[in-house]
C-alpha positions in Angstrom: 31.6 8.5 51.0 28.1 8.3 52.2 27.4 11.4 51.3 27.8 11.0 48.5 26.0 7.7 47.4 23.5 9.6 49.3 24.2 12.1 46.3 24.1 9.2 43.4 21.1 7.8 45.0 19.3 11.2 45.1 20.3 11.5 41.3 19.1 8.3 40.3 15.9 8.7 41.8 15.4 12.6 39.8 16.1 10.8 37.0 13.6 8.4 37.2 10.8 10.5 38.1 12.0 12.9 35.5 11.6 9.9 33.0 8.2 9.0 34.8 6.7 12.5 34.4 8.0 12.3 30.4 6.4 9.2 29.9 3.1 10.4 31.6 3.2 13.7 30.1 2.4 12.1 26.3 0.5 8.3 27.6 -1.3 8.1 30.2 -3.7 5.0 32.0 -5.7 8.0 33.5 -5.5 10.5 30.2 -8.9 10.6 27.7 -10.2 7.6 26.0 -9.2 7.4 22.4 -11.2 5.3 19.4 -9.8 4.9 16.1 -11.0 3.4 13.4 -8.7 2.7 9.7 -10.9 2.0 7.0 -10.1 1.4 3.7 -12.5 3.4 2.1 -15.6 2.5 -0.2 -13.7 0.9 -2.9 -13.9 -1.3 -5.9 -16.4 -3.9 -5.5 -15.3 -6.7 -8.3 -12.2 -8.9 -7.4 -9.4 -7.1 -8.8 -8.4 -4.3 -6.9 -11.3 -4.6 -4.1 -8.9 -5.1 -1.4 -10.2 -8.4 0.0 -6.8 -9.1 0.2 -5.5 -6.9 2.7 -6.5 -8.7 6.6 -3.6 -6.4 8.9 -3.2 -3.0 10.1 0.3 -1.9 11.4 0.1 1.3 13.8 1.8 3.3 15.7 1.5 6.8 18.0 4.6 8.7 18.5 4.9 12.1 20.2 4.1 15.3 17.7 7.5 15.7 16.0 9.1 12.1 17.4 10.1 9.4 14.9 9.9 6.6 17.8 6.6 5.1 18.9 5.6 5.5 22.2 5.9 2.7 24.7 3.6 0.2 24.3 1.8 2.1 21.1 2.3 0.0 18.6 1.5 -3.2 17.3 -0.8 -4.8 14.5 -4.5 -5.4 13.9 -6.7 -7.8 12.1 -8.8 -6.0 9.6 -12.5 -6.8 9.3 -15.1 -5.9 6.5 -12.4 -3.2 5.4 -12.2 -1.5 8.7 -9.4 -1.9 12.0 -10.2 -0.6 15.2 -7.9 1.0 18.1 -8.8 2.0 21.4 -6.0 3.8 23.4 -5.2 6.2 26.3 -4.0 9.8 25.6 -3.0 12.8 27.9 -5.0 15.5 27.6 -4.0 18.8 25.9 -0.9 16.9 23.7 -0.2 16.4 20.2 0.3 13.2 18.7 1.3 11.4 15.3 -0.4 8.3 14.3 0.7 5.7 11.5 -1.3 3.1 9.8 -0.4 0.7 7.3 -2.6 -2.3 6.0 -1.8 -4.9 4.1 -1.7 -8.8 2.9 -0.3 -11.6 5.3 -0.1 -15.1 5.4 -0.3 -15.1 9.5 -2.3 -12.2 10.5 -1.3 -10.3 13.6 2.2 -11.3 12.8 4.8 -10.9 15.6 6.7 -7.6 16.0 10.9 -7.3 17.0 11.4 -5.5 20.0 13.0 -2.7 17.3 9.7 -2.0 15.6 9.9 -4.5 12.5 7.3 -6.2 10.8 7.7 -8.0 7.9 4.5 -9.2 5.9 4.9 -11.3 2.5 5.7 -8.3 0.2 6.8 -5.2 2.8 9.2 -4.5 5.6 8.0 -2.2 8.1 10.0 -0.2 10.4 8.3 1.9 12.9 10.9 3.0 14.6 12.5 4.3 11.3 8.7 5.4 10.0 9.7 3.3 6.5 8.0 1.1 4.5 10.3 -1.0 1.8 8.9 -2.7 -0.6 9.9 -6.2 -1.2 10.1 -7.4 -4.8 12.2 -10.7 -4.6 10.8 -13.1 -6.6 7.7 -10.7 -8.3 4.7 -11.9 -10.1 2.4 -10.2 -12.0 -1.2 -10.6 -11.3 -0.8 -10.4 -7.7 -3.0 -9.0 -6.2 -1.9 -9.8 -2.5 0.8 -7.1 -3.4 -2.6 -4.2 -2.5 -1.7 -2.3 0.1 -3.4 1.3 2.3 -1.7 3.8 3.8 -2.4 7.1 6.4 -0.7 9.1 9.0 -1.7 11.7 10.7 0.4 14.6 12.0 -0.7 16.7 15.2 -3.4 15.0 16.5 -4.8 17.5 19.5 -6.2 15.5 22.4 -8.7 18.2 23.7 -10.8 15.1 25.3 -12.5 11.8 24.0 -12.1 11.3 20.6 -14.3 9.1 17.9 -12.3 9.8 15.0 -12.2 7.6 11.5 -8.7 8.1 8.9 -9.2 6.5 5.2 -6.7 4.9 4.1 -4.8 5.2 0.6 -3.2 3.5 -1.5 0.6 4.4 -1.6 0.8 2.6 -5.0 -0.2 3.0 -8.9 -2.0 0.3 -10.4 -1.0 -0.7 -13.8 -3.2 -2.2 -15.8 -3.5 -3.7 -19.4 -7.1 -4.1 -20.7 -7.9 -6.2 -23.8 -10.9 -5.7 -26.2 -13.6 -9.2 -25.1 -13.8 -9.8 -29.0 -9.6 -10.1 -29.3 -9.6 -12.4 -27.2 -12.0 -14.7 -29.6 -9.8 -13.8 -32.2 -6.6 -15.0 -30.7 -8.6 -18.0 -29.7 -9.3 -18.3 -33.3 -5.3 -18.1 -34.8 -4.5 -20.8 -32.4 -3.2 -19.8 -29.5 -4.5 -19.6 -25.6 -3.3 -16.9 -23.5 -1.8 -18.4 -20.7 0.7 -16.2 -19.1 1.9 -12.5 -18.4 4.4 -10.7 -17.3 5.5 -6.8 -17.0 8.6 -4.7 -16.4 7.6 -1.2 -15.1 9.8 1.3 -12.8 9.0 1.5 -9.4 10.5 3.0 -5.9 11.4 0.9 -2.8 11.0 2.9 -0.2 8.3 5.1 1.6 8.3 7.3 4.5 5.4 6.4 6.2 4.7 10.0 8.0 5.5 12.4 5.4 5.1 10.3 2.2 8.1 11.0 0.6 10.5 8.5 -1.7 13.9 7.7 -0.6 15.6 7.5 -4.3 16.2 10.1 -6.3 15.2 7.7 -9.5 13.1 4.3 -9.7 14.7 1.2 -10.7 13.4 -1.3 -13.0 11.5 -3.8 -11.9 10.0 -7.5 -13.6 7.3 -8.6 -12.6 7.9 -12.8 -13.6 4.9 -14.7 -15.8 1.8 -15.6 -13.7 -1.4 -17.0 -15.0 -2.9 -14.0 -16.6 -7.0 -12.8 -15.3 -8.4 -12.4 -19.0 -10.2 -15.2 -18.4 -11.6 -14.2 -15.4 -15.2 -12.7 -15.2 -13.5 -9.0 -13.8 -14.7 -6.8 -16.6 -12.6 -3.4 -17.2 -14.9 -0.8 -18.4 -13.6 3.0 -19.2 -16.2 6.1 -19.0 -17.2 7.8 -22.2 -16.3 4.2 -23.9 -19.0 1.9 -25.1 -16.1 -1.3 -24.9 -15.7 -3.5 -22.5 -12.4 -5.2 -21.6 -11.1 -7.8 -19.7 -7.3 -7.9 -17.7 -4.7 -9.2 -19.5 -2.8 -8.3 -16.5 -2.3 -6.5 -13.7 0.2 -5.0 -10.5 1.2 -2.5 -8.3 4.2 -0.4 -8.0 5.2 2.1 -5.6 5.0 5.4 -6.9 5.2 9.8 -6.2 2.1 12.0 -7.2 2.9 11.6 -10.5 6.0 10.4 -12.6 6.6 8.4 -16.2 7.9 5.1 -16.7 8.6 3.0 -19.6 6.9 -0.6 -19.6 6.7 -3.8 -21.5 4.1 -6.4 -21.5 5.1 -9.8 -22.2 2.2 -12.5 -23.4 3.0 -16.3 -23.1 0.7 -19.2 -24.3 -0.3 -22.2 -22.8 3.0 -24.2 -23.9 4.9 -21.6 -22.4 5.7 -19.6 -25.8 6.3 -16.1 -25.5 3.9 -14.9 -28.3 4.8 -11.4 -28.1 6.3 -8.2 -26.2 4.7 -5.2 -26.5 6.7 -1.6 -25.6 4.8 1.9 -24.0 6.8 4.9 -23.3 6.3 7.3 -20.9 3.4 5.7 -19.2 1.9 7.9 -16.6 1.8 6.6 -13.0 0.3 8.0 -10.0 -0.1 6.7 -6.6 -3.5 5.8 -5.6 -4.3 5.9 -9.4 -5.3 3.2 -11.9 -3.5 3.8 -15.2 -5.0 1.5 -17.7 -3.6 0.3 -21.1 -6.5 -0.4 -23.1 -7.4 -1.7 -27.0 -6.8 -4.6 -29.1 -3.6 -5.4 -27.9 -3.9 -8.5 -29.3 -4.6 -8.2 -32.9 -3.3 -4.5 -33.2 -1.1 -3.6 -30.5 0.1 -0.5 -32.3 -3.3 1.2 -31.6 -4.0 2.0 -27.9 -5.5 4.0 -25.2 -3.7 5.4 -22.0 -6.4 6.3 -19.7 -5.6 7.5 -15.8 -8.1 6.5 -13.3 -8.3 8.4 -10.5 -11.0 6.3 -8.8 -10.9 2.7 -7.7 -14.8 2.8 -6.8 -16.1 3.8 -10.7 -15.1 4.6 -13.7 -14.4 8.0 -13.3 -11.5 9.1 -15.3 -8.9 11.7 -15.6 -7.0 11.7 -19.1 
């Protein structure tokens, strides 16, 4: 009998150095100094679509290959003047794959469950699954707390200290609907005030945060409810190789592929709370970390309009 809980004991111990030398192989208190910084780019400087809004950075470091963080490497940061930065501890000679994921919330560096969950105001987060679901209970349109950035890197080689800054993306399209300045005078002028808008636009729910990919096979539908519309706001919506200017008559993000087609509606309520009208677009080009903006006199002649894909949040660079 003693020999063998001398046995058990002699097992027990192997097992826990075995489990030591694991941990150690991949994080290490003694391994090379690591700096990281996740920036979110140079990006639009006006208010909609500047993202001012997003103030956290979730993150993670799993072992090359490994959906489930390493101990003690992961957590959230408070983002400041667009930028997050992480200092950590990595062995040596290994490989590693790194998640971050920045984005809007009421109480920044918000607690995380011991499984790996974080839940901001419009995302659940699951690090230990590597998903991102998008929560659209309750939508608005005109949000723009809804901005979010995404990056992971796969097979990071620690060969020694590393100083190394990852720009973030958005994993989102943003719609857009631009109205003509000199509509909106003439609306003004029939009577009525644009209050309101609203949209309904197809969108995906969940993202893989290390390889990108959607989980459905299809978008659903999504409505975005009536919120006070931005057209009145001083954000002005220019288009290259046009001489117009326009202002938002509203605005939101869905989660999108590289590139897929949806069909939307634009509702337009005025300041009693009338729905003036509903305007219809099929096929509608999205693309993530695109602008796809709706553009014309959407007002007065809704049946003549511009589609224009904006591949840069900085300018007006465009791709049609």
């Amino acid at each position: 009998m003693t020999r063998v809980i001398r046995y058990m004991m002699a097992a027990i111990i192997l097992l826990l150095a075995v489990s030591s030398c694991t941990k150690e192989y991949y994080y290490s208190h003694h391994g090379c100094q690591v700096n990281l910084v996740a920036d979110l780019g140079s990006i639009n400087t006006r208010a909609i679509a500047d993202g001012q809004t997003v103030n956290e950075v979730a993150w993670a470091v799993y072992k090359h290959g490994s959906s489930t963080p390493l101990d003690d490497m992961w957590g959230t940061m408070p983002i400041n003047g667009k930028q997050a930065e992480l200092s950590v501890r990595l062995v040596t000679g290994r490989e590693y794959d790194l998640i971050f994921f920045a984005y809007y919330t009421e109480n920044p560096v918000t607690e995380i469950t011991y499984n790996g969950t974080i839940n901001p105001m419009f995302y659940n987060i699951d690090l230990y699954n590597q998903s991102l679901t998008v929560d659209y209970n309750g939508a608005t349109a005109n949000d723009e707390r809804r901005d979010c950035f995404w990056h992971a890197e796969q097979g990071l080689t620690v060969s020694g200290p590393i100083n190394k800054t990852f720009t973030l993306k958005r994993p989102l399209a943003q719609l857009n609907f631009g109205v003509d300045i000199h509509d909106i005078e003439l609306a003004n002028e029939a009577g009525y005030q644009i209050s309101d808008t609203a949209i309904k636009v197809d969108s995906y729910t969940e993202l893989n945060l290390m390889d990108g990919s959607l989980s459905e096979k299809e978008p659903v539908t999504i409505y975005f409810n009536k919120a006070q519309t931005p057209v009145y706001n001083d954000d002005i919506l220019t288009i290259a190789n046009n001489n117009k200017e326009y202002k938002y008559l509203a605005t939101t993000y869905v989660l999108v592929g590289s590139k897929c087609t949806s069909d939307i509606s634009l509702d337009i309520y005025d300041n009693t709370d009338y729905l003036i009208n509903t305007f219809t677009y099929s096929f509608v080009p999205l693309q993530r970390n695109y602008r796809t903006n709706i553009i014309g006199s959407l007002l007065t002649n809704p049946h003549i309009f511009t589609i224009v894909v904006d591949n840069n949040f900085t300018d007006d660079h465009n791709e049609f």
